[in-house]
GUSE-43589 format. One record per atom (N, C-alpha, C): residue in three letters; chain; atom name; x, y, z. Coordinates in steps of 0.2 Angstrom, whole numbers, plus 5000, padded with zeros to 4 digits. Example, Ala and Ser with C-alpha at 12.3 -4.5 7.8 and 13.67 -1.06 7.14 Angstrom:
2
+------+-----+------+------+-------+------+
| type | mol | atom | east | north |   up |
+------+-----+------+------+-------+------+
|  ALA |   A |    N | 5066 |  4972 | 5039 |
|  ALA |   A |   CA | 5062 |  4978 | 5039 |
|  ALA |   A |    C | 5066 |  4984 | 5039 |
|  SER |   A |    N | 5064 |  4989 | 5035 |
|  SER |   A |   CA | 5068 |  4995 | 5036 |
|  SER |   A |    C | 5064 |  5000 | 5039 |
+------+-----+------+------+-------+------+
This chain:
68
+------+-----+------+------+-------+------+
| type | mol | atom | east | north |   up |
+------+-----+------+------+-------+------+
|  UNK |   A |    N | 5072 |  5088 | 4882 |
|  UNK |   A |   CA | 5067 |  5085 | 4879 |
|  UNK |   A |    C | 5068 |  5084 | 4871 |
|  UNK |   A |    N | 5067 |  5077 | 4868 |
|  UNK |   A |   CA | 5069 |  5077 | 4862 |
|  UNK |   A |    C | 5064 |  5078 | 4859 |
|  UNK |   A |    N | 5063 |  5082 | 4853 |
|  UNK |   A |   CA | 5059 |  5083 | 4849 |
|  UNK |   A |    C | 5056 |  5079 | 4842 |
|  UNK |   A |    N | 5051 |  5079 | 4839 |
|  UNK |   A |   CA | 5048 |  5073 | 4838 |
|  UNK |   A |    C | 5051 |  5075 | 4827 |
|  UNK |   A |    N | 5047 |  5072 | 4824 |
|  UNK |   A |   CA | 5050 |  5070 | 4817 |
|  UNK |   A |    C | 5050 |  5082 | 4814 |
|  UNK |   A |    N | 5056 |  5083 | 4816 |
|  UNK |   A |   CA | 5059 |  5089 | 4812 |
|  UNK |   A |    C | 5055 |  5090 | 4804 |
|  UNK |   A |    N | 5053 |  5096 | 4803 |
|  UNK |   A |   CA | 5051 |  5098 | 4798 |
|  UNK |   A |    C | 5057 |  5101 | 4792 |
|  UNK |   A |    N | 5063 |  5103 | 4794 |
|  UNK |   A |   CA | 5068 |  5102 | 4792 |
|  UNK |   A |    C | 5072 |  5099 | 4789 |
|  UNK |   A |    N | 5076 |  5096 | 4784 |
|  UNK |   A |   CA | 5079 |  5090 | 4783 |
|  UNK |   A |    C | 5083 |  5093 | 4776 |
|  UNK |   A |    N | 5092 |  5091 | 4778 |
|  UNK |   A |   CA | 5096 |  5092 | 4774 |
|  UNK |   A |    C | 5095 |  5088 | 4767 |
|  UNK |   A |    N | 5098 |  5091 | 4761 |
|  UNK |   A |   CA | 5098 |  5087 | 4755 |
|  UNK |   A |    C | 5104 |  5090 | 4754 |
|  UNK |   A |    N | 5103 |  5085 | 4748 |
|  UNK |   A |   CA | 5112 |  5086 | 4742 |
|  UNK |   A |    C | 5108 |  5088 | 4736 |
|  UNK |   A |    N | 5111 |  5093 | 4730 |
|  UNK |   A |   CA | 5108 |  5097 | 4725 |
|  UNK |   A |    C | 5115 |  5094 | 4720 |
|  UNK |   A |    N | 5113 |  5090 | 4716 |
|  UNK |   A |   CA | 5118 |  5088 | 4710 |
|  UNK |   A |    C | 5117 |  5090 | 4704 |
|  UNK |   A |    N | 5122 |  5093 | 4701 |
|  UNK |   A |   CA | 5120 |  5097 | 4691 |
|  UNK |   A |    C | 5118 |  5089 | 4688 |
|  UNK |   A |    N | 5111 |  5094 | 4686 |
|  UNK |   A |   CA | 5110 |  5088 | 4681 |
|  UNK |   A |    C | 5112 |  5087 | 4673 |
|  UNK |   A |    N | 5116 |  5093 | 4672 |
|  UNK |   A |   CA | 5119 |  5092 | 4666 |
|  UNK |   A |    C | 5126 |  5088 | 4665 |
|  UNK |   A |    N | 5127 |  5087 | 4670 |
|  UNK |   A |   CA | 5135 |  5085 | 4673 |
|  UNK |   A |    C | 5134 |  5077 | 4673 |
|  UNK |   A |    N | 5129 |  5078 | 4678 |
|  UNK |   A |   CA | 5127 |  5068 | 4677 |
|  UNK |   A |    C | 5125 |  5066 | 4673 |
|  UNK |   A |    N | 5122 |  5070 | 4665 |
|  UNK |   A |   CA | 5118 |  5067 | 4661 |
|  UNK |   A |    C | 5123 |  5065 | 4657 |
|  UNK |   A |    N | 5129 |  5070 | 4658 |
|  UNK |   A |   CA | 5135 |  5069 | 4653 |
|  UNK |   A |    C | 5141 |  5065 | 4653 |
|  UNK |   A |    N | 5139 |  5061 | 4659 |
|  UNK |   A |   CA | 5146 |  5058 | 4660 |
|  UNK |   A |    C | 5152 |  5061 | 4661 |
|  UNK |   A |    N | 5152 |  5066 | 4666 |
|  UNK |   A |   CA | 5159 |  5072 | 4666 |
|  UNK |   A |    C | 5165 |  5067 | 4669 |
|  UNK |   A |    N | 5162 |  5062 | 4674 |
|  UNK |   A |   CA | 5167 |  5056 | 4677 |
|  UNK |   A |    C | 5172 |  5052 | 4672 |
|  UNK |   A |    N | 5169 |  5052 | 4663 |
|  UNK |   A |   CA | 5174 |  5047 | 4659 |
|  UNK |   A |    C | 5178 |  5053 | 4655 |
|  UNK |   A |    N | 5175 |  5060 | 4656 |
|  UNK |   A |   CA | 5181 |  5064 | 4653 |
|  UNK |   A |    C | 5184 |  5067 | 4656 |
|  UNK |   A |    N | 5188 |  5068 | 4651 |
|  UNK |   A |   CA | 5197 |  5069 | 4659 |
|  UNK |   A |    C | 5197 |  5079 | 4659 |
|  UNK |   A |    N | 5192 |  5081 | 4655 |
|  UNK |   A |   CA | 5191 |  5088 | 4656 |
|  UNK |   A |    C | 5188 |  5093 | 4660 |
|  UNK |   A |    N | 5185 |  5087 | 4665 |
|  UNK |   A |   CA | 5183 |  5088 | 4672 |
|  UNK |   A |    C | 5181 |  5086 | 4675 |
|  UNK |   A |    N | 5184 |  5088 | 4682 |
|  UNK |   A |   CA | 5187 |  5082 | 4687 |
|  UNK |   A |    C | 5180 |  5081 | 4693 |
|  UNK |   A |    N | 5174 |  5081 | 4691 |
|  UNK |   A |   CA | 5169 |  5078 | 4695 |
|  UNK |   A |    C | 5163 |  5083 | 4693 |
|  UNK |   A |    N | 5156 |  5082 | 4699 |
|  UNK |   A |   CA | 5150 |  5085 | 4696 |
|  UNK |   A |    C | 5150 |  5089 | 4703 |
|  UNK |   A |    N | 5145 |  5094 | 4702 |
|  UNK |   A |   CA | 5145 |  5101 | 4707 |
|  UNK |   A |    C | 5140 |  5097 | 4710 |
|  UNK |   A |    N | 5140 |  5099 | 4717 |
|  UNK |   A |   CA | 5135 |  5096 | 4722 |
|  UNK |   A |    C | 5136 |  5103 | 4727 |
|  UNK |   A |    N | 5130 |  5101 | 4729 |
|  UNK |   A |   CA | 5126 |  5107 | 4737 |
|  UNK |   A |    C | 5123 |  5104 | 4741 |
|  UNK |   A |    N | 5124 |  5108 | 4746 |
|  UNK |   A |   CA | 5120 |  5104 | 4753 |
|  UNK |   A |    C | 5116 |  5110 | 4756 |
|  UNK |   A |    N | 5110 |  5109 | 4757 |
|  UNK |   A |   CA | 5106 |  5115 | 4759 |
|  UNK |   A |    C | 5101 |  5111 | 4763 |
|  UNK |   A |    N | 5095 |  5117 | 4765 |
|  UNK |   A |   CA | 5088 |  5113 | 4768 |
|  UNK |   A |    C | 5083 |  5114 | 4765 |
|  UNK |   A |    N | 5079 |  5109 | 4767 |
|  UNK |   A |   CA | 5071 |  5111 | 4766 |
|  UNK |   A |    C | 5067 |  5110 | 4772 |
|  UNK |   A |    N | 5059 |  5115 | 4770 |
|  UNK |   A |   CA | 5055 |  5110 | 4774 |
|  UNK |   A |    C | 5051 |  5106 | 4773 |
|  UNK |   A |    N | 5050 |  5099 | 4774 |
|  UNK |   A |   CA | 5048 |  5095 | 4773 |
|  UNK |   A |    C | 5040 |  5095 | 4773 |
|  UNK |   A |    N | 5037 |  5099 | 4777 |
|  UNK |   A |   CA | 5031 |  5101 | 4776 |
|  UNK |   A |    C | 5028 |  5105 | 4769 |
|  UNK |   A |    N | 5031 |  5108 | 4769 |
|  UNK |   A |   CA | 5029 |  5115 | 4762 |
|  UNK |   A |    C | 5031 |  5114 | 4757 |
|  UNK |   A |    N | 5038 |  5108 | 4756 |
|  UNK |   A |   CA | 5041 |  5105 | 4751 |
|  UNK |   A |    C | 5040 |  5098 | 4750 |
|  UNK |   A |    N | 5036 |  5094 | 4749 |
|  UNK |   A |   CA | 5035 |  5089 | 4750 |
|  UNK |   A |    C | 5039 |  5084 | 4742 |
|  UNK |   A |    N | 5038 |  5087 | 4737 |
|  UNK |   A |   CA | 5043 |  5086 | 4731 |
|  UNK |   A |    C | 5050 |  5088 | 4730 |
|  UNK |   A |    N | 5053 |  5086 | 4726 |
|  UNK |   A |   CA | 5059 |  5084 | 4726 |
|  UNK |   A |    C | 5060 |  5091 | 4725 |
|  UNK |   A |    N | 5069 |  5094 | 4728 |
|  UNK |   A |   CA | 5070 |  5103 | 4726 |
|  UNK |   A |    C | 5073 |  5103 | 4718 |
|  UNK |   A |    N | 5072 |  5107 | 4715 |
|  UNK |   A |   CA | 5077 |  5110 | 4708 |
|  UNK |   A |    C | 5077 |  5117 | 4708 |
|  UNK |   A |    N | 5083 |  5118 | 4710 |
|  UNK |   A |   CA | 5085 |  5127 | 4710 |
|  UNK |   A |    C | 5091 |  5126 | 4703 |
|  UNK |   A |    N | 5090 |  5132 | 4701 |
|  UNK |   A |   CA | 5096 |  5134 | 4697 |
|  UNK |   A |    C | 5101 |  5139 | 4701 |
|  UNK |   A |    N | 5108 |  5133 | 4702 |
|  UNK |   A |   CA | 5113 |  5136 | 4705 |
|  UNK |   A |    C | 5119 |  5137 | 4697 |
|  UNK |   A |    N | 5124 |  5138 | 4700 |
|  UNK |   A |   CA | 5131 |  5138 | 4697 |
|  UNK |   A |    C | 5136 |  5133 | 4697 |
|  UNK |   A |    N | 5138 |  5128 | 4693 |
|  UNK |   A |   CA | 5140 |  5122 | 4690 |
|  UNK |   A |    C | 5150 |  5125 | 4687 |
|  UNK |   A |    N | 5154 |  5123 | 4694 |
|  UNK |   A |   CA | 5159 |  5126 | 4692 |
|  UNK |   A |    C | 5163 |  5122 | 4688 |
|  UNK |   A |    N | 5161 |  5116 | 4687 |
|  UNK |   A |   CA | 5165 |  5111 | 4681 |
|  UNK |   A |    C | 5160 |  5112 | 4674 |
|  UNK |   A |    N | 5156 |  5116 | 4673 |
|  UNK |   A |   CA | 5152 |  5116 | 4667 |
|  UNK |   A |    C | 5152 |  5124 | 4665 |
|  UNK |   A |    N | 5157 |  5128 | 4669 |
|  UNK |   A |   CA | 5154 |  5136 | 4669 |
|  UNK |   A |    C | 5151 |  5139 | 4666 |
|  UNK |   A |    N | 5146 |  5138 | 4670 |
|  UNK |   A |   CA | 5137 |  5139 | 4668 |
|  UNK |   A |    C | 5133 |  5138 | 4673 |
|  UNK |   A |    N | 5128 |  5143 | 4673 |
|  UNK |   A |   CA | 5121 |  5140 | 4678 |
|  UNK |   A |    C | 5115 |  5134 | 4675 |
|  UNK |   A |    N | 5116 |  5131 | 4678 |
|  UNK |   A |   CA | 5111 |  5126 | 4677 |
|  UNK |   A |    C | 5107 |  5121 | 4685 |
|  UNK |   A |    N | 5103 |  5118 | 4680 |
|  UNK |   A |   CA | 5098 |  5115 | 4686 |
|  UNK |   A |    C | 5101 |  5110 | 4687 |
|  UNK |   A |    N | 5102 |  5110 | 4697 |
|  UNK |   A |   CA | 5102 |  5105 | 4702 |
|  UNK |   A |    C | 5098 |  5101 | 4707 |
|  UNK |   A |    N | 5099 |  5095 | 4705 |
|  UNK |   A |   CA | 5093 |  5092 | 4706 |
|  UNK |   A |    C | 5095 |  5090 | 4712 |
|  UNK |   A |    N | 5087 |  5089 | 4717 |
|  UNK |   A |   CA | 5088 |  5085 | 4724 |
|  UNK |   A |    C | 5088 |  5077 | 4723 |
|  UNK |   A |    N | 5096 |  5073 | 4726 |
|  UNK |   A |   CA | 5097 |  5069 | 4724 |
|  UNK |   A |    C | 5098 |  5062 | 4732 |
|  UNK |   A |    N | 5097 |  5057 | 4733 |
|  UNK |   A |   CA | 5094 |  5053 | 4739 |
|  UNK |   A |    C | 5103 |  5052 | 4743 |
|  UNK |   A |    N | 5103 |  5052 | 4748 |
|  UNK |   A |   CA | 5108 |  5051 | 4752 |
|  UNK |   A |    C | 5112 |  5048 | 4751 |
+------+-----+------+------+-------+------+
């Protein structure tokens, strides 16, 4: 039986320090830290911000849920 709209749903978590910087036009490093995790669409109906670890920026900072 297929089940009906999942309260589950994958996201992608991108450093918002990283994007605000342009890390793409400096040649100091070589892209932005991204994460793929879940939520529940129910209980999280807002966008996620966790503070993870940013290995192009080494530091913890905030990643924002960002649209497919």
């Amino acid at each position: 039986m297929a089940k009906g709209k999942d309260a589950r749903v994958i996201v992608i978590l991108e450093c918002t320090s990283c994007a605000q910087n342009g890390v793409n036009i400096n040649k100091e490093s070589p892209g932005i830290s991204r994460y793929i995790t879940q939520k529940n669409r129910h209980n999280t109906p807002s966008r996620l911000d966790l503070k993870k670890f940013c290995r192009y920026c080494h530091k913890h900072s905030i990643h924002g849920e960002i649209k497919k």
